[in-house]
N, C-alpha and C positions, 0 to 999 in steps of 0.2 A: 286571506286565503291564498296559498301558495298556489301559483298556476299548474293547472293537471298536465299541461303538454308541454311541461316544462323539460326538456332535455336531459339525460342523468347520463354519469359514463358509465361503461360497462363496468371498469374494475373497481368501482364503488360498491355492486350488486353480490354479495357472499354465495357462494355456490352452496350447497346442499350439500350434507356430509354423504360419504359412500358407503352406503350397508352398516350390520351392526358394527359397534365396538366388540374387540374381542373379550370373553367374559373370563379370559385368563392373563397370563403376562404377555401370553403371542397368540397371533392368528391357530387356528387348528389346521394342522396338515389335509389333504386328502380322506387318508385312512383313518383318521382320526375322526373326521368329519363322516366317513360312510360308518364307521363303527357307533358314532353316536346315532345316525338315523336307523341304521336296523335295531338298536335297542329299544329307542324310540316306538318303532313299529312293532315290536315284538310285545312292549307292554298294551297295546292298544287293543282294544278287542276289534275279531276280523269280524265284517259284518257279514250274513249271512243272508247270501241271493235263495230265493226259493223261487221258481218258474213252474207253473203251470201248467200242465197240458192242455191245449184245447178239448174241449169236449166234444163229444161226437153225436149230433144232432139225430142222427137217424135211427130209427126203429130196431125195435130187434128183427121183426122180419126182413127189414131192407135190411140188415146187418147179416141173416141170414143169406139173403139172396145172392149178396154182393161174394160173400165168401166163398157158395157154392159155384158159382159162376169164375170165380177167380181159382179154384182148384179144376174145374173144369178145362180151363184155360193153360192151367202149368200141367195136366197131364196130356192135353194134344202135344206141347211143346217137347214132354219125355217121349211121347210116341215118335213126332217130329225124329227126334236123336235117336231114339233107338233103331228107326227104319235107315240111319245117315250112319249109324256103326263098323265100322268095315268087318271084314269075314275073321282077322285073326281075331278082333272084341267079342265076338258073339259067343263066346264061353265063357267070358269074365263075370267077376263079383257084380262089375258096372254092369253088363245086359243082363245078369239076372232081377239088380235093383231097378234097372227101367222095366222088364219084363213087370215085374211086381206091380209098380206103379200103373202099369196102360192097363196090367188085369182087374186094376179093381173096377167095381159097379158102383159108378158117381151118379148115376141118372135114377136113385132112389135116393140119394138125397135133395135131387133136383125136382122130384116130381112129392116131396113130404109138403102140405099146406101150412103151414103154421097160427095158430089163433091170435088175433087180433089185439083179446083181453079187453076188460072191463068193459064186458058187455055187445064188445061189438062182434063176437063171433059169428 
């Protein structure tokens, strides 16, 4: 049995050949080469991501509530704006659509109870 820590030279050791052989007479250029891989990719089929939305866990009445409360909220903010308008806006298209807005009566949707359902009204 030949000794394992026997000493070898290095230029005895054949290196590994580098990358393929070319599968023509010559290497493939560049564009040769980008022309084959979008072909490539074009026959493939694209796969197709689909995502999910979270679901949203809460009630319909929280769902109500949350909403009435969040329009509540955007019409102080047009009030807000429209009391901060200066004197030449207070004719415009704008302060009549804020005026619109602060007039309406939100606190009949704030004050509607909504039923619970199955059973628990």
């Amino acid at each position: 049995m030949p000794n394992a820590t026997a000493m070898r030279y290095v230029t005895e050791v054949r290196t590994m050949p580098r990358g393929r052989k070319p599968d023509g007479v010559h290497a493939l250029s560049n564009a040769e080469r980008q022309a084959r891989y979008r072909a490539r990719r074009l026959s493939q089929p694209t796969p197709v991501v689909t995502r999910t939305r979270p679901t949203d866990r809460r009630s319909r009445p929280q769902r109500w509530r949350d909403a009435v409360i969040e329009l509540l909220a955007l019409q102080a903010e047009y009030a807000d704006w429209l009391t901060a308008l200066p004197d030449s806006l207070r004719n415009s298209t704008t302060a009549d659509a804020l005026e619109a807005v602060v007039d309406l009566d939100l606190t009949t949707l704030a004050d509607i109870e909504l039923p619970r359902g199955f059973g628990r009204d």
